[in-house]
N, C-alpha and C positions, 0 to 999 in steps of 0.2 A: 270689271276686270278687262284689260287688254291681252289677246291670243299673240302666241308668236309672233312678230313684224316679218315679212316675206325679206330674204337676203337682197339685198344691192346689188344691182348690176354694174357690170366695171367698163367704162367708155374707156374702148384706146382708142387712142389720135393716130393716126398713118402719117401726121405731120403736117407742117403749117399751108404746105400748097394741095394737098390731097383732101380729099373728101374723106369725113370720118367714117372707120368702118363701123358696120352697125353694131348697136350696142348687145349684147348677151341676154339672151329673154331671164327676166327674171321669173323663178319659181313664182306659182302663185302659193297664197296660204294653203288651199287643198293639196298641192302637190309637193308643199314642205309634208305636210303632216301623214299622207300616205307614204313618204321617204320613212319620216319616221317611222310610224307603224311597221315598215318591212325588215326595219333595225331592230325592232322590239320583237316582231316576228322571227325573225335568225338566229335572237340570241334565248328563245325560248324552247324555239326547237331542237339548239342545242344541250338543251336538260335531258338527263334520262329519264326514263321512264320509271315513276314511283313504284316503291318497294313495295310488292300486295301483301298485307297482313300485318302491317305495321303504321304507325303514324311518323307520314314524313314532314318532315320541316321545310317548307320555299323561303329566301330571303329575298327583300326589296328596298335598296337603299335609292334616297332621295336626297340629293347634295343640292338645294336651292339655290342660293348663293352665289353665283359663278365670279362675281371681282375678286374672291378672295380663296383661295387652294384650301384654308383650312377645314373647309365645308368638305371638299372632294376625299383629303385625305380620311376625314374621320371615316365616310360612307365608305372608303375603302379596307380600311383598320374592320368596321361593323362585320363586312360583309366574311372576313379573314376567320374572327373573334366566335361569331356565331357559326360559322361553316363547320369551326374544329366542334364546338360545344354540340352540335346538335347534327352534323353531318350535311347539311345545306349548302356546302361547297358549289356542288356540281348543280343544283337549283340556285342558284341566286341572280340576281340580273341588276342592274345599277342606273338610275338615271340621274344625270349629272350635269350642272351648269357650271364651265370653266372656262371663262372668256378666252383664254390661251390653247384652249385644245376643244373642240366641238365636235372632232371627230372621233375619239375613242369610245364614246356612251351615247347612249340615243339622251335628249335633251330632258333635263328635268323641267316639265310643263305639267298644270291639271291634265288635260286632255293625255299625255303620254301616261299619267300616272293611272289615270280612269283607265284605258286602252289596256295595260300591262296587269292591271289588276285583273280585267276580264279573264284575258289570254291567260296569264297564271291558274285562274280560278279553274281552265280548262283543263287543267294536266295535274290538278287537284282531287283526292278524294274530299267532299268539301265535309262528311260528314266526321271526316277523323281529323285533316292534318293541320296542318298550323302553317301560318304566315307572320314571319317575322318583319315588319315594316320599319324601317330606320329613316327618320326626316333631322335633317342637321341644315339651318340655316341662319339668317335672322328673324327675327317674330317682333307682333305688335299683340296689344290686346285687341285692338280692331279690326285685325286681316289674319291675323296667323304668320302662317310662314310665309316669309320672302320670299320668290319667286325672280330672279332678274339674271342675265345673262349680257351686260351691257345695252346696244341699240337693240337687240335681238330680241329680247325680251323682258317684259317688267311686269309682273303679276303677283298674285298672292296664292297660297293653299288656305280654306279657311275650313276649320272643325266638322262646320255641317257638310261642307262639299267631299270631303275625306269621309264621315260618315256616308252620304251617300253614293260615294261610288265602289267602296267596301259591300255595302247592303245590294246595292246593284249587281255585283258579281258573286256575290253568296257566299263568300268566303266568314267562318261564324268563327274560327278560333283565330286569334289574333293577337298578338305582340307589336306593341308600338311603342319606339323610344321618338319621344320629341326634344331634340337638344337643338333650344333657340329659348331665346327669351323670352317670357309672359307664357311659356310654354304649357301651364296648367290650365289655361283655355281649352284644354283638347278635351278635359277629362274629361266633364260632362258630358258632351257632346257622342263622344263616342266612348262611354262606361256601355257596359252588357253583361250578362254572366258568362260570356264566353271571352273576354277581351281582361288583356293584362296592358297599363301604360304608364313607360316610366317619361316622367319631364324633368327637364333641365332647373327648372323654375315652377313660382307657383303662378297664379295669374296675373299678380300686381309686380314682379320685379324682373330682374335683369340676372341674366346668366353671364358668367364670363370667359373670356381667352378666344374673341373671336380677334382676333391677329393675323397680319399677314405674316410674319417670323415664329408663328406657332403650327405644328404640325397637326395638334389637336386642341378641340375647346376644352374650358375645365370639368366641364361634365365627362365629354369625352374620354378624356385624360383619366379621372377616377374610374370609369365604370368598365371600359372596352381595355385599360391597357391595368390596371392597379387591381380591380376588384373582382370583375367576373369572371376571370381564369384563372383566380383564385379561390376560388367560393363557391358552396357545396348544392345553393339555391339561385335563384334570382333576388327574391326578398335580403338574404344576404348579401349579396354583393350590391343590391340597392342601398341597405344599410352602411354597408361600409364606405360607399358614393357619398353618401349624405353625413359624414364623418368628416370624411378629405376636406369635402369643399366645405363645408363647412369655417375649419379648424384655419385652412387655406385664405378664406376669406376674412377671418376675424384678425388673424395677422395682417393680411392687407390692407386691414380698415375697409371693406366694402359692407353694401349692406346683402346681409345674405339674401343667398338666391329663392330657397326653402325649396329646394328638388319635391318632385311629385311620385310615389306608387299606389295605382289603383289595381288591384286583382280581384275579377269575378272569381266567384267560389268554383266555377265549372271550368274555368282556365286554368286555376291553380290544379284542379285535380288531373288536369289535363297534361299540365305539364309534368307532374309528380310521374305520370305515366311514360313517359316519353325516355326512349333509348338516347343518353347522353353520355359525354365523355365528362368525367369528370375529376378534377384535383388528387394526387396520390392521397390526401391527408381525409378525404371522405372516403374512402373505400372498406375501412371498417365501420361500417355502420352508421357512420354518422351524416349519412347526404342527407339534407334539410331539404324542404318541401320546395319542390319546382315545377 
């Protein structure tokens, strides 16, 4: 895998009889990535301080992607979706590749994601709370997640490298939406009894709506805007995910995608626990297991 490329430096000319001025030092790689770090650094600080006595929720959206917005928007929508459900608002943090804007998010890279994982894990109690991880890009079955940001950057996220920088940071409860293609590569890799993972796809197919005129993929689209905030679990509103596209795809003539959920027995009881907002239409007694 290739690390960030260090930025370009920009020659001006003073003009055809002058001596050029000198060029603009470029960053090196070490001192892109401690930039970065101080970004990921800033916006971690600005979390509050977790609720003692309770199990709180951190979010982590990971937009790989960057040629095309609809990656950004969904990590955006994610981050919205799960904030109201679970109160992770003020905890969430975003790392984002968007060829057109590089400055609003610290970069989505392995290395930023490893980094951010730590420092999270830092302002975590690791032996109660939950980390919600959202990766929305393109996927292969040979690398995983796309990884590219035009010249900037071209890499991959692959299954074991996400297990182990999860396992590195000790973070043990875990929520992981992977919405990209061949996306049930993940499960294996990082199944546990403390981890819940939903995919876009199974290992062998293709997900759809990655578009540049779509604001969200079709997984997306079912699960963060049609089903989870309407739905009294996760397992339901997976259900209901796997419905849409479904139904969606067989109209379309596509070959289905076959969405993926795997829940450890100790995640589900985990979540069943956890202070959530939920649907007016659950509140007599009917919220399903979360």
């Amino acid at each position: 895998m290739r690390g960030p490329a260090a930025a370009l430096a920009i020659l001006l000319l003073a003009g055809s009889t002058a001596a050029p001025a000198p060029a603009a030092a470029t960053p090196t790689a070490a001192q892109s990535r401690v930039r970065q770090q101080a970004e990921i650094d800033a916006a971690i600080t600005r979390m509050p301080p977790r609720l003692p006595g309770a199990t709180n929720v951190f979010f982590l959206g990971f937009a790989g992607y960057g040629e095309q917005r609809v990656f950004r928007k969904e990590a955006e929508l994610a981050r919205r979706v799960f904030g109201e459900r679970f109160g992770s608002q003020q905890r969430s943090l975003e790392l984002v590749n968007d060829v057109h804007d590089r400055a609003s998010y610290p970069l989505a890279t392995p290395g930023n994601l490893r980094y951010a994982l730590e420092r999270i894990a830092r302002r975590m109690d690791l032996r109660e709370d939950v980390l919600v991880l959202v990766l929305t890009s393109h996927g292969s079955p040979e690398d995983g997640i796309a990884v590219t940001n035009g010249r900037l950057i071209d890499d991959a996220l692959s299954p074991r490298e996400l297990r182990r920088s999860l396992d590195a940071a000790g973070i043990r409860y875990r929520l992981i939406i992977a919405s990209a293609c061949y996306a049930g590569i993940f499960i294996a890799p990082l199944a546990t009894d403390t981890t819940a993972i939903m995919t876009a796809a199974d290992s062998r197919h293709s997900s759809f709506g990655c578009a540049d005129d779509r604001d969200l993929t079709y997984f997306g689209e079912a699960l963060l805007r049609d089903s989870l905030p309407q739905s009294c679990s996760l397992e339901s509103a997976f259900a209901s995910t796997r419905r849409i596209i479904r139904e969606r795809e067989r109209t379309e003539g596509e070959v289905h995608s076959n969405p993926q959920l795997y829940m450890g027995a100790r995640m589900r009881a985990k979540l069943a626990s956890l202070n959530r907002r939920l649907p007016a239409s659950c509140a007599a007694g009917q919220a399903g297991k979360q």
